[in-house]
C-alpha positions in Angstrom: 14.9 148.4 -84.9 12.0 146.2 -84.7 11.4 145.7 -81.0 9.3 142.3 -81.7 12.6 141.1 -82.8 14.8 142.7 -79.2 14.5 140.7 -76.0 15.8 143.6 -74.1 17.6 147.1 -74.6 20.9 147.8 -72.7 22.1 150.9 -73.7 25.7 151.5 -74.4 27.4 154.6 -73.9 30.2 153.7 -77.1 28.4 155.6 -80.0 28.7 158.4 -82.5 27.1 159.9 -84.9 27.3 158.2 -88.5 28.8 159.8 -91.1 27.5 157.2 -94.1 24.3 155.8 -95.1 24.3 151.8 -93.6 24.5 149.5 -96.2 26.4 146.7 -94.8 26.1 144.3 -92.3 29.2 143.0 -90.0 28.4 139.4 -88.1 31.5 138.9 -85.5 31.8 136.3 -82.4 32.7 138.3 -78.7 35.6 135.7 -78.4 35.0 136.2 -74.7 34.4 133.5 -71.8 30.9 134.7 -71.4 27.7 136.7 -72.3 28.1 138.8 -69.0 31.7 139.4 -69.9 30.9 140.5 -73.5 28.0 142.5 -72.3 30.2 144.3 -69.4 32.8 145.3 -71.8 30.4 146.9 -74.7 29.1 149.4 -72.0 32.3 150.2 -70.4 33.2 153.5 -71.9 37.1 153.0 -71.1 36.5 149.8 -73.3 35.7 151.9 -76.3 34.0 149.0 -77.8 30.3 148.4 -78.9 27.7 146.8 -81.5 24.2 147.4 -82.4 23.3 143.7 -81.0 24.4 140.9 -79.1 22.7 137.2 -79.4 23.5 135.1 -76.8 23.5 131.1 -77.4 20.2 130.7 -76.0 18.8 132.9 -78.4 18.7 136.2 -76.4 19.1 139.2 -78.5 20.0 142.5 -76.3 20.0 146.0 -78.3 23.3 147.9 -77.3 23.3 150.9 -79.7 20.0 152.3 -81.8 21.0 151.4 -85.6 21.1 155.2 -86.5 24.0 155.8 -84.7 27.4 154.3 -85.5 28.3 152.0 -82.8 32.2 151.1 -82.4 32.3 147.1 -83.6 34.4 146.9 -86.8 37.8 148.8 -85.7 40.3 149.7 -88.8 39.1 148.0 -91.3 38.0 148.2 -95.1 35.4 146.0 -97.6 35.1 147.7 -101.2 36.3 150.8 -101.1 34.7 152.2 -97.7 36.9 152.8 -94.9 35.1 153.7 -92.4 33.0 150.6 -92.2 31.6 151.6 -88.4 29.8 154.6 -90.1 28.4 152.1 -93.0 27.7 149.6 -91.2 25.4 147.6 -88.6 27.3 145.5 -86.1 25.8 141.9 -84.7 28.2 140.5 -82.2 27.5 136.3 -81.7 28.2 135.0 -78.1 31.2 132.6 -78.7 34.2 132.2 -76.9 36.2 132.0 -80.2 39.5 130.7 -81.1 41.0 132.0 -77.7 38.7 130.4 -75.4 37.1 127.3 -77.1 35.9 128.2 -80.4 32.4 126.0 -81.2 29.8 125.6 -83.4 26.9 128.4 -83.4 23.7 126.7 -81.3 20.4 126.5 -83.1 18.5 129.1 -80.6 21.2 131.4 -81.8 20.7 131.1 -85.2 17.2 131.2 -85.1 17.3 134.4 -83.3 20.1 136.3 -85.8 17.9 135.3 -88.8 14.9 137.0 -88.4 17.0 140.2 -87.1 19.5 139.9 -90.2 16.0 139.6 -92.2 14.7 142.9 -91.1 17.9 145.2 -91.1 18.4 143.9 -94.9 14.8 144.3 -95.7 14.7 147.9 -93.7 18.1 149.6 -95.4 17.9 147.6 -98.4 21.6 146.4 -98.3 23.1 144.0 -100.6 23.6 140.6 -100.3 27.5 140.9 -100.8 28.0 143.4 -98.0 26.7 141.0 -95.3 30.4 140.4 -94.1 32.3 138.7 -91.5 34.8 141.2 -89.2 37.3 138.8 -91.1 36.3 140.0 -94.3 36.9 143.3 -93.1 40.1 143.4 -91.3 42.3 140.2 -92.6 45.0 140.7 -90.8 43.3 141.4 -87.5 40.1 138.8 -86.7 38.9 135.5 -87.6 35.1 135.8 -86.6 32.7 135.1 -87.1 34.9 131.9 -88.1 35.4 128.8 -89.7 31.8 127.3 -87.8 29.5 129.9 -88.8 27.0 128.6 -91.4 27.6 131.1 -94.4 25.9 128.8 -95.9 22.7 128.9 -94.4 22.0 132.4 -94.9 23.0 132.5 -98.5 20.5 129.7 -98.8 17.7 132.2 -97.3 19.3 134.9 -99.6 21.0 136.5 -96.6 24.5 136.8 -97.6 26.1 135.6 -100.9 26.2 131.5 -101.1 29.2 129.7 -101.5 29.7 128.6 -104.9 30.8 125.8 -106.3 34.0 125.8 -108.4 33.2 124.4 -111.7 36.8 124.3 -112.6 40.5 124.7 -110.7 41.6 128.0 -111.8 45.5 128.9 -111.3 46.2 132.5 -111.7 49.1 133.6 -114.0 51.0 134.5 -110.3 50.3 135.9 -106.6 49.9 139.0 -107.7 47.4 138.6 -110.3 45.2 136.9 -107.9 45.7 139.5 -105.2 44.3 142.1 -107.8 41.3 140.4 -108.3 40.6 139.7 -104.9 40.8 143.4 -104.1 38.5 143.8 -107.3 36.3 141.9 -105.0 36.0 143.7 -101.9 39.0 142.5 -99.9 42.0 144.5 -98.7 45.3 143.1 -100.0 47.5 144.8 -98.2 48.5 141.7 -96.2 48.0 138.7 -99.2 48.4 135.9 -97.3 46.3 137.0 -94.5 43.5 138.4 -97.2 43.6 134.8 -98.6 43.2 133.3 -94.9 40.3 135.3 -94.7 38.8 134.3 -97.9 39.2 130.4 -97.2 37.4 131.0 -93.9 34.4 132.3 -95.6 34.3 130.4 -98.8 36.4 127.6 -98.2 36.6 126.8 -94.4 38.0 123.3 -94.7 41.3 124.5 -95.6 42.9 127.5 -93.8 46.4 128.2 -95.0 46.9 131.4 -96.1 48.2 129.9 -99.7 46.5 130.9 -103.2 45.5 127.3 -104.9 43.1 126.3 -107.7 40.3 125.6 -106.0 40.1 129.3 -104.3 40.8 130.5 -108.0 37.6 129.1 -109.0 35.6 129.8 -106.2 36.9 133.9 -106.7 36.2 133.5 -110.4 32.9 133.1 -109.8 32.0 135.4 -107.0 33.3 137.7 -109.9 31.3 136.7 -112.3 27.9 137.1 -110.4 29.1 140.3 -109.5 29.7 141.2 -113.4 27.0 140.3 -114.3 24.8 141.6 -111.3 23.3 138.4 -109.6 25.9 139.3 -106.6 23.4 142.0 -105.1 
């Protein structure tokens, strides 16, 4: 942890030891009414709940958990191949009331303060662009957050995450399953479809949330794919 980046330390007893190396990064919202709330519940041990940092909207970042342990954030869950995603991972949990409680844009202050952070833990443990994930990415059928207002863009501009691409053409898959597969080839777990594809149009296509497989998400898949093949996707 780089302290210049922390505005305070609040130490949460919902930890364990880590059982992987981290080399991913999880964003997620609290979906709670406030910062206090949020806070009160990651350092309630009967809450079983935690993350390695909390930003508040005015830019507040509070240290929960020290990065080298495995802080409770991500729940069951799965992105390419690792299943125990707490152990791999560190958590960042956005003050946001989410869909329950008035879901709203992410302020400036608060971006401004995750950027910087999400700069140093890539820099520190050398993770890969494509494992800076949303908890939706990770658990379909479970979460939306970060959601459908977080600016995925704006850190794949600052090579924070993997940009949205453009799709250059409509690509139709022979049938459901077929594009399944190659979503799963991707990093997602299928085992819900329709809530995997959910998940993917909130990252990568937010303007339409339907859960159903159409060209445009063919294309955009094709080529995250393709700068995975061919090794641009780090």
């Amino acid at each position: 942890m780089n302290r210049w980046l922390v505005n305070r330390i609040v130490e949460s007893p919902n930890w364990n030891e880590r059982k992987l190396p981290v080399s991913m990064v999880v964003l997620h919202y609290t979906g709670m009414k406030s910062a206090e709330e949020a806070l009160a519940r990651m350092c309630d041990p009967e809450a079983e709940v935690s993350a390695h940092y909390m930003i508040d909207e005015e830019g507040i970042v509070t240290s929960l958990v020290p990065e080298e342990k495995r802080a409770w954030h991500a729940g069951q869950s799965y992105w390419r191949g690792i299943t125990d995603v707490n152990s791999a991972s560190v958590g960042i949990e956005l003050v946001n009331p989410g869909h329950e409680f008035g879901y709203r844009p992410f302020p400036e202050p608060q971006m401004d303060a995750l950027l910087p952070l999400l700069a140093d833990i890539v820099e520190r443990h050398d993770i890969p662009r494509a494992n800076i994930v949303a908890h939706s990415d990770i658990a379909p059928a479970r979460k939306q957050d970060p959601g459908e207002y977080f600016d995925w863009h704006r850190l794949g501009q600052l090579g924070l995450a993997l940009d949205i691409p453009a799709a250059k053409m409509n690509l139709f898959y022979d049938n459901p399953g077929a594009f399944y597969l190659a979503l799963e080839r991707f990093g997602y777990d299928i085992a819900d479809g329709r809530a995997a594809v959910r998940a993917f149009q909130r990252r990568w296509r937010p303007m339409i949330i339907d859960g159903e497989i159409d060209g445009e998400i063919g294309g955009i898949l094709f080529e995250l794919l393709l700068e995975r093949d061919t090794g641009r996707a780090r």
